[in-house]
N, C-alpha and C positions, 0 to 999 in steps of 0.2 A: 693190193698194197703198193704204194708209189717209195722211190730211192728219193729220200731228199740229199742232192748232190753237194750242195753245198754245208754241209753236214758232217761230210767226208774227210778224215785227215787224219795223216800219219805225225806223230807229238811225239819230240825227244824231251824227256826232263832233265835238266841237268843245270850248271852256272857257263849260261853261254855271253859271248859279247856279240850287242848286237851292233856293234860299229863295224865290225871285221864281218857280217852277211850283210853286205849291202848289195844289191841286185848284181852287179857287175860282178864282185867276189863269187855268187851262186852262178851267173851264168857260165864262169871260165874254171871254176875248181868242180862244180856240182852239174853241170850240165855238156860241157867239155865245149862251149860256144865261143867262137873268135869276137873278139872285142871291137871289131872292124867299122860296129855304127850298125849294123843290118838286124840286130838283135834288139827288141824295141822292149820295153816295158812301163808300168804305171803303177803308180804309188797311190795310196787311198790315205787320206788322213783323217781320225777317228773324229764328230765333230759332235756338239752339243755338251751340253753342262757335265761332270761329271769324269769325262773319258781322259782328260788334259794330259796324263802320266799313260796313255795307252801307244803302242809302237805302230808304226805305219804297216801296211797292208800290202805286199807289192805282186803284181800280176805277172807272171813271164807267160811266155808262148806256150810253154810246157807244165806248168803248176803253178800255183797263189803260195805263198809261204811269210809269216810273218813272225819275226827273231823278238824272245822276248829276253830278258838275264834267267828268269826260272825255266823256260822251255821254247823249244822251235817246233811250229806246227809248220807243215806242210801240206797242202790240198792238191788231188793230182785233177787234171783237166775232167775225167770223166772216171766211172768205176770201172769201164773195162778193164781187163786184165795189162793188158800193153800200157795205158796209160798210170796204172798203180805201179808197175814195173818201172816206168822211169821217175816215178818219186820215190821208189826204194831206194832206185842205183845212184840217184843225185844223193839223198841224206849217205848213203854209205860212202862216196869219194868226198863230202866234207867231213865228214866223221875220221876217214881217213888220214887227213888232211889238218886235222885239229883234236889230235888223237890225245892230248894234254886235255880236253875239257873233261869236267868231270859228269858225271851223267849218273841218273837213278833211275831211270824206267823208259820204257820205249810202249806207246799206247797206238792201236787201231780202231779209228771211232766210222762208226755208220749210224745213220736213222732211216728209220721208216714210216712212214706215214701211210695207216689206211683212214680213210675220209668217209667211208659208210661202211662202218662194224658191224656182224649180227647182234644180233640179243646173245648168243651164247657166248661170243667172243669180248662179251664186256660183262659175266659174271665175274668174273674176277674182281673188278672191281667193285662190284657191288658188295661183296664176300668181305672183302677188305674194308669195308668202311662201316660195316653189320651195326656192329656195337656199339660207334660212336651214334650212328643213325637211329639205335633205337632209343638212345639218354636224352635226343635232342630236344628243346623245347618242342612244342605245337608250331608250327611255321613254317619252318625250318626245314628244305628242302637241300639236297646236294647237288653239289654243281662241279665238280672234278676229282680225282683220287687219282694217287701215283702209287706202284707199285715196283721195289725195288730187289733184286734178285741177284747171287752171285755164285760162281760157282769156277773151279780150279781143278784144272787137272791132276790125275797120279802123280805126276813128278811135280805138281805144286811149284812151275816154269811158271806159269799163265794165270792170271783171273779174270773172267767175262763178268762185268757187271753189268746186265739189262734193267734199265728202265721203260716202265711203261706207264704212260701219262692218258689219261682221259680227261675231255675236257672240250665245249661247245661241239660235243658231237663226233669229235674227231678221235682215235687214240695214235700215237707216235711212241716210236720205241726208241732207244739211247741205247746203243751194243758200243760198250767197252773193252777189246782186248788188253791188261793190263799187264805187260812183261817188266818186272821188278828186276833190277841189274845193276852192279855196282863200276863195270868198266867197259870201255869203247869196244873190245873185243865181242862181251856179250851184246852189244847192241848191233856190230857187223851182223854175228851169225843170227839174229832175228832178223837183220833187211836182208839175208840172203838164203833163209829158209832153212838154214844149218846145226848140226848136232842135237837134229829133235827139233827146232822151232817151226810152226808154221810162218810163213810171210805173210802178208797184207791179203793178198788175191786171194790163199787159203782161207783164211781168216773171214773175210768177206763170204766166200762159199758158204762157211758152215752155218754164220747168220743167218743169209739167205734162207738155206734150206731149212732153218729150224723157222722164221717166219712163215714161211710159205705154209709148213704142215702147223704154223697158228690160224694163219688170215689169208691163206689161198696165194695165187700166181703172184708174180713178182714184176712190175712195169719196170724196165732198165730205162737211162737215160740215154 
């Protein structure tokens, strides 16, 4: 099973402005970088029919993060641990820093992709689609099934929501850590692993390892 990296991001929900995170505001409040010129970055703008209302895209040295009014996602360079560690510490010295926004949820998202499944590692979905498969006309073959899962810890802090999608072959999973919060304080102690929360890197582990004992070893990027 391969890490789709891009995939990867740490999402505050809240009513953000995204005129006040513009690269340079991220570089010097969230990343602690001198404004000197030596700090480079690129902006991507969403293109084709459709997207016109979508916010630009911007790339630093150290993470992708794109500000939207309902949430700031953050993507850090790679899933190692060093490199999820400075997309916590950045979102925590803005968060800091703009400690008046108002916020609902702080989210850790991963995918995985395995590309040649067993036969046993895709009953599942076959189990899941049983009944409609067996109502269907003569014809009538199936060609994808998504399977959605959730579940919350004792203290009812956390909910994982896994998705698992089949489809030409392939199946991909969607792992949602989703921490529900109503202030900037609760959103510190989850980027800093605090009073019971796991961080990002934790978070990541536990994925990992419950994939791995699905669809075997785990390719890192």
């Amino acid at each position: 099973m391969n890490i789709n990296h891009s995939e990867t991001s740490l999402v505050i929900s809240g009513a953000w402005n995204p005129a006040i995170l513009t690269p340079q505001w991220v570089l010097r409040h969230g990343l602690g970088k001198s404004l000197d010129g030596t700090n480079h970055f690129q902006a991507f703008l969403p293109a084709g029919q459709g997207v016109i209302f979508e916010f630009p895209r911007y790339v630093l040295e150290d993470l992708t993060f794109n500000a939207r009014p309902d949430a700031l996602v953050i993507v850090p360079t790679a899933t190692q641990q060093d490199r999820i560690s400075i997309v916590e510490q950045a979102a925590a010295k803005m968060l800091h820093e703009l400690r008046h926004t108002p916020v609902g949820g702080v989210g850790h998202n991963f995918e995985f992709r395995e590309p040649n499944p067993q036969p046993q590692q895709l009953q599942v979905f076959t189990d899941c689609r049983q009944d409609l498969a067996d109502e269907m006309p003569d014809g009538w073959q199936p060609t994808s099934a998504t399977v959605i899962s959730s579940f919350t810890n004792a203290i009812n802090t956390v909910v994982i929501n896994m998705q698992r999608h089949f489809d030409a072959g392939s199946v991909i999973v969607k792992v949602n850590f989703h921490h529900p919060i109503a202030t900037v304080d609760q959103a510190l102690q989850i980027l800093r692993g605090e009073n019971g929360y796991l961080n990002m890197s934790d978070n990541f582990e536990m994925a990992k390892s419950v994939m791995t004992r699905l669809y075997g070893e785990i390719e890192h990027d």
